[in-house]
C-alpha positions in Angstrom: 65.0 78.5 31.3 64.8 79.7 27.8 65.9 76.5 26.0 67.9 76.5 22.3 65.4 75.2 20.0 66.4 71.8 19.2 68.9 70.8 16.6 71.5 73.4 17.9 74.9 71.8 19.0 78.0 73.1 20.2 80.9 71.4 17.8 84.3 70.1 18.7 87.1 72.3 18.0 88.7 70.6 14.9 84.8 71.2 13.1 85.8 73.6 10.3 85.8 77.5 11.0 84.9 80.1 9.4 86.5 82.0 11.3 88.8 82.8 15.2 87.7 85.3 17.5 90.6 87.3 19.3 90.3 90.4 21.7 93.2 92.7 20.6 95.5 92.5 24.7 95.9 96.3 25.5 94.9 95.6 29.9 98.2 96.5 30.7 97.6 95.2 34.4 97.1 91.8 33.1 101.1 91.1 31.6 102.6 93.9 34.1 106.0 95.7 32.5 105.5 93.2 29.9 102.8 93.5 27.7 104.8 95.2 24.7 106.8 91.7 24.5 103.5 89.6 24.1 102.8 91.1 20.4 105.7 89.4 18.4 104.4 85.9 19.4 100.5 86.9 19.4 100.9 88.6 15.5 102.6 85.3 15.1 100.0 83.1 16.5 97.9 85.1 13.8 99.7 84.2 11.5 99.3 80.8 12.0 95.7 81.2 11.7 95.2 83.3 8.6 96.4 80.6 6.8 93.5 78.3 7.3 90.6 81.3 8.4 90.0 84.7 8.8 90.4 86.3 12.4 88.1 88.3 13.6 89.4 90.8 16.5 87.7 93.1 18.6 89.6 96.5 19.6 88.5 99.6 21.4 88.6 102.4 18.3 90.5 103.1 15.3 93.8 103.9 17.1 93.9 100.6 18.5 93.1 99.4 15.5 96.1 100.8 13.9 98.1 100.2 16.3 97.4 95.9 16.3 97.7 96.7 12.5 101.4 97.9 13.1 102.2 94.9 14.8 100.9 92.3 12.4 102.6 94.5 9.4 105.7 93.7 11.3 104.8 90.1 11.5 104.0 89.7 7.8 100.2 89.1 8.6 98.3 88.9 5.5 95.6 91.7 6.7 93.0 90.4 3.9 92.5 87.9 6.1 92.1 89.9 9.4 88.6 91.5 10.5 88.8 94.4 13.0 85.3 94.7 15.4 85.1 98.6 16.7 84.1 96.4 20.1 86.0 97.4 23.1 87.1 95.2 25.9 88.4 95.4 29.3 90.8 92.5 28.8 92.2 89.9 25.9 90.6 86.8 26.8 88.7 86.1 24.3 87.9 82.3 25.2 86.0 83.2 28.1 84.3 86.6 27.6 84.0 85.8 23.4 80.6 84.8 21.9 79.9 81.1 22.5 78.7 80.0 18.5 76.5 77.2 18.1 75.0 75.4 14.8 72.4 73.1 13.7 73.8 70.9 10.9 70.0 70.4 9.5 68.7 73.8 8.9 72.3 75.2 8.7 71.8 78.0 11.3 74.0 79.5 13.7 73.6 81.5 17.0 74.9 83.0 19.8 74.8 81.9 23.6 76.2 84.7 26.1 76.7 83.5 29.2 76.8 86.1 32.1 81.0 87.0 32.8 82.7 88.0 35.9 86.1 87.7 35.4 86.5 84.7 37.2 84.3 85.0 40.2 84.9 88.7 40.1 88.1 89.0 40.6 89.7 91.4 38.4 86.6 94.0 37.6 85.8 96.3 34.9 84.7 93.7 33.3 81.3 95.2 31.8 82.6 95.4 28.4 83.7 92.1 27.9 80.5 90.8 29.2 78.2 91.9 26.4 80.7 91.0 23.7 78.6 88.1 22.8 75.6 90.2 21.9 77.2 92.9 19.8 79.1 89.9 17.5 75.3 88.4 17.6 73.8 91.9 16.9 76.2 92.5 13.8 76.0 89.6 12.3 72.2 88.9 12.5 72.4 86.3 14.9 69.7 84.9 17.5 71.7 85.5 20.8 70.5 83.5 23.6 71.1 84.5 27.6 71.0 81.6 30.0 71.6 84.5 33.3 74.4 82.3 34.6 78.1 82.3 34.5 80.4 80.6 32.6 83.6 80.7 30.6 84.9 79.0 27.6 88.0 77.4 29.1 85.6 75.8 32.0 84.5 73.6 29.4 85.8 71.0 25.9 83.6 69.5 23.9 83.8 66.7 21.5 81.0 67.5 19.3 79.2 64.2 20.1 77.1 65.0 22.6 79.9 65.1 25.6 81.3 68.0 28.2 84.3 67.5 29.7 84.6 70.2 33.0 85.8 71.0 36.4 84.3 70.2 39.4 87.0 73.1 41.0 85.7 75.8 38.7 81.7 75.1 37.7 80.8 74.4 41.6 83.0 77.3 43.1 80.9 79.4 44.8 82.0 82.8 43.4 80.4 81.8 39.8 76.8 80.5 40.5 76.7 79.9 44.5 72.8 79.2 43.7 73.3 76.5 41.5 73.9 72.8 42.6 75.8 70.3 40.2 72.8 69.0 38.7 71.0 72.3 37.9 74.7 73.5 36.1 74.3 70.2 34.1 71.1 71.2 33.0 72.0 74.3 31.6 74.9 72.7 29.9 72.7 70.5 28.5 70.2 73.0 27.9 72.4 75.6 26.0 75.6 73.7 24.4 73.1 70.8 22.9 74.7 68.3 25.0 73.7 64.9 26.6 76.4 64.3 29.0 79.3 65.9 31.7 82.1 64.2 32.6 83.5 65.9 35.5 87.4 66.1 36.9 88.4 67.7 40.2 91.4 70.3 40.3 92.9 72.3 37.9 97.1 73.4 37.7 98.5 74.7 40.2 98.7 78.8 39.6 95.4 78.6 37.1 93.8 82.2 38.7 90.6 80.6 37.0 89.8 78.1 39.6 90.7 75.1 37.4 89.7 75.4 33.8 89.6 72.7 31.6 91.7 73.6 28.7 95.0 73.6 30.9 94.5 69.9 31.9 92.5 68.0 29.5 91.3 68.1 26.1 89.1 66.4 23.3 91.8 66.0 20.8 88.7 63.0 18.9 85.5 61.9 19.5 86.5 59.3 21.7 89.7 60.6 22.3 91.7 63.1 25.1 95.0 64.2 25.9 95.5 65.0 29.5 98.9 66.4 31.0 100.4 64.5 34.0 103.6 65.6 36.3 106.2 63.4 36.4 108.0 64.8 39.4 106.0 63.3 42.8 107.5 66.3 44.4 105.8 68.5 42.3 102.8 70.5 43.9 100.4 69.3 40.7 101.1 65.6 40.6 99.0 64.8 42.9 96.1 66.7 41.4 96.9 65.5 38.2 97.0 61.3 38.8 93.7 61.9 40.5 92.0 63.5 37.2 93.8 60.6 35.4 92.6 58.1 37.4 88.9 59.8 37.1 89.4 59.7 33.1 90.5 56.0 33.8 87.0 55.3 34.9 84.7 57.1 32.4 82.3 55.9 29.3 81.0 58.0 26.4 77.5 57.7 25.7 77.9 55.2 23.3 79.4 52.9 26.6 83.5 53.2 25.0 86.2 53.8 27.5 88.0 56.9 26.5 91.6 56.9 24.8 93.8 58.9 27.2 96.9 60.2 25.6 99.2 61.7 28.5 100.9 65.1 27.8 104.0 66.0 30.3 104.1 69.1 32.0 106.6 71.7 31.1 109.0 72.5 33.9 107.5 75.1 36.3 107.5 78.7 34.8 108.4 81.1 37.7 108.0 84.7 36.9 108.1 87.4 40.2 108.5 84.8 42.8 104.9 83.8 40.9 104.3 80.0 39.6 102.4 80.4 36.5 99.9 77.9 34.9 102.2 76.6 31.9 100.4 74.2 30.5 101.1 72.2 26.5 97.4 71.2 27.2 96.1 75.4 26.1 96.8 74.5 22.6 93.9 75.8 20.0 93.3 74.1 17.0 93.0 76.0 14.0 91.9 75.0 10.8 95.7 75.0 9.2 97.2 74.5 12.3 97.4 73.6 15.7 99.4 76.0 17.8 100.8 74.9 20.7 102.4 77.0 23.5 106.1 76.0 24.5 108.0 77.5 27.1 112.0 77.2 26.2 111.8 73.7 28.4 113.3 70.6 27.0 110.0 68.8 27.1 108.1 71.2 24.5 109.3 68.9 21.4 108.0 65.7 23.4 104.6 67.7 23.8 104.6 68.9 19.9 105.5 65.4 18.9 102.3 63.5 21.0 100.1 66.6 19.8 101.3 66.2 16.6 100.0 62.2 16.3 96.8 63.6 17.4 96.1 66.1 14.5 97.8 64.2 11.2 96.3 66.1 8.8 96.9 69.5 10.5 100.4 71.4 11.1 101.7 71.2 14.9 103.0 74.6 15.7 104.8 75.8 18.9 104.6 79.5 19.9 107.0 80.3 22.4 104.6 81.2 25.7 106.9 82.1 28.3 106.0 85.8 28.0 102.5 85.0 27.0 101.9 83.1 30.0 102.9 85.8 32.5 98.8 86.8 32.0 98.2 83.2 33.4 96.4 81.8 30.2 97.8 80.9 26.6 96.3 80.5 23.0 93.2 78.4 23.8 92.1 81.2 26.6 93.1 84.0 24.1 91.0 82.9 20.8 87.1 81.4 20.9 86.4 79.4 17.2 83.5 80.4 15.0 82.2 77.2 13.3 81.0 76.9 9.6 77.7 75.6 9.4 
C-alpha cells in the first residue's frame, strides 16, 4: 500500500476553500427528457458559490464550454470567478468521480488521492473518463496524485476533519466495489489515504439511492462533534425503518476523544415520485460553501423546517435552498454534484 506521507489529512467541509469542483451535466441519459430544466437551478447553485470561491468546472471542449457559459450569463454568474477545465466527462457527478484534495496544515502542501471509479459498482458504464479526472486536476496543477487501486466515491464517505469517517456499511462492503476487501482492510485504506484514525459505520442508505447507500443523503458532520441525520416520520414509510436503526447506531457512538456525538435530526421531505420512480430526496445532500450552504428543497412543506435546523448549524454562513425536484430526477443533489478544494 503506498501510504500518504504523514501530516496529510482530509478536512471537514466547512475548512475554507479555495475553490468547488463541478463537472459541467451534459449525460443526457442520466436526467432523461429533462436535462435542459436542471441548468436554471445548477447556474444558480453557482451562483451561490461564486460569492464565497471560485468554481472550477470541467467540460468536454470549447463548445461546451460556451454553451455552460450561456447559461450562467443567463443566471447573472459573475464568470471572473468561474474556471473552465478542457477535461471531459462521461457524467456530472463530480463528488464521486472529482479529485479527492488533501492538506498538511504544517508544511502547507496539498495533493491528490484518485481512487479507482466504476460508476457505482459498474452500473452505468463509460465511465473511463471520469475515472482519471483526479490525475489530470493533479497533473495541471502540480500536484502529487496518489492511487490506492480501490474504489471509492466521495458521497460513501463525511468527514469531520478531526480524525473521524462517518460511512456505510450498505455501500463500502457491497460486493460490486471491492468484493476482495473485508471491513477491516477498507478501514485501513481509509486510514491510510484520508489521514484518519477512526470509521464509524451506519447500515442502509434511502430508499431509491442507486449508489447503494451513500452517506451524504443520511448523515452528515455539520461540527466536530456534531451531525445532522434525517429521520422519517411516517412508520409507514419504506425508510423509517432504515433510518431509526442508523439513529439508534449514532445513539451509541464516541469520538476519539470518548464524547457522545450531538445528533441533530433532519425530516425527510415527502417522497419525490417521478415516472412511477421513488427518487432519493434527501435535505441531508446539502454542500457547504464558503458563503453559503445550499440546500436542496423539493416544493414540500417541510423544506423551511429543514433550512431553519440547517441553518442553526452553520450561523455564520447563509442557508440557501435550491429547488431539487428536477435536480433530483438524476438521483443525487448538490453535495454529489460539487467536490471542495481546501486552502492550505
Amino acid at each position: 500500500m503506498n501510504n500518504i506521507p504523514t501530516g496529510f489529512h482530509f478536512p471537514s467541509e466547512w475548512h475554507t476553500h479555495t475553490a468547488t469542483w463541478l463537472s459541467w451535466p451534459h449525460k443526457e441519459e442520466s436526467w432523461p427528457g429533462k436535462i435542459a430544466s436542471i441548468y436554471p437551478k445548477y447556474c444558480e447553485f453557482i451562483k451561490e458559490l461564486t460569492a464565497g470561491e471560485l468554481v472550477r468546472i470541467n467540460v468536454a471542449d470549447e463548445q461546451m464550454e460556451l454553451f455552460a457559459k450561456r447559461h450562467l450569463l443567463q443566471a447573472d454568474v459573475d464568470l471572473s470567478r468561474v474556471e473552465f477545465f478542457h477535461f471531459p466527462t462521461n457524467d456530472a457527478w463530480c463528488r464521486d468521480h472529482g479529485p479527492a484534495f488533501l492538506i498538511n496544515n504544517e508544511t502547507k502542501q496539498k495533493a491528490i488521492v484518485d481512487w479507482g471509479y466504476n460508476a457505482w459498482g459498474g452500473k452505468y458504464p463509460p465511465f473511463d473518463l471520469d475515472d482519471v479526472i483526479p490525475t489530470k486536476i493533479g497533473q495541471r496543477f502540480g500536484l502529487p496524485v496518489y492511487n490506492p487501486g480501490i474504489i471509492m466515491e466521495g458521497g460513501s464517505v463525511d468527514f469531520n476533519g478531526k480524525g473521524t469517517i462517518l460511512t456505510t456499511t450498505a455501500c463500502l462492503l457491497n460486493k460490486n466495489r471491492n468484493p476482495h476487501l473485508n471491513q477491516q482492510q477498507i478501514e485501513e485504506y481509509l486510514y491510510n489515504y484520508y489521514g484518519a484514525q477512526q470509521i464509524l459505520w451506519l447500515g442502509d442508505g434511502i430508499v431509491g439511492d442507486d449508489t447503494d447507500g451513500h452517506i451524504d443523503d443520511i448523515t452528515r458532520f455539520v461540527a466536530d462533534d456534531a451531525v445532522v441525520t434525517v429521520v422519517e416520520e411516517n412508520k409507514n414509510d419504506e425508510n423509517y425503518n432504515i433510518l431509526q436503526d442508523n439513529l439508534k447506531a449514532l445513539k451509541t457512538m464516541r469520538l476519539l476523544n470518548g464524547k457522545q456525538l450531538e445528533i441533530i435530526e433532519l425530516p425527510m421531505p415527502d417522497p419525490v415520485i417521478y415516472d412511477d420512480q421513488r427518487l432519493p430526496a434527501s435535505y441531508a445532500n446539502f454542500y457547504i460553501g464558503n458563503a453559503a450552504v445550499v440546500v436542496p428543497t423539493y416544493r414540500c412543506d417541510k423544506d423551511e423546517k429543514a433550512l431553519e435546523i440547517i441553518q442553526g448549524c452553520f450561523p455564520e454562513r447563509k442557508v440557501v435552498g435550491i429547488d431539487s425536484t428536477d435536480i433530483i430526477w438524476g438521483l443525487g443533489s448538490f453535495h454529489c454534484l460539487s467536490q471542495q478544494e481546501p486552502e492550505v
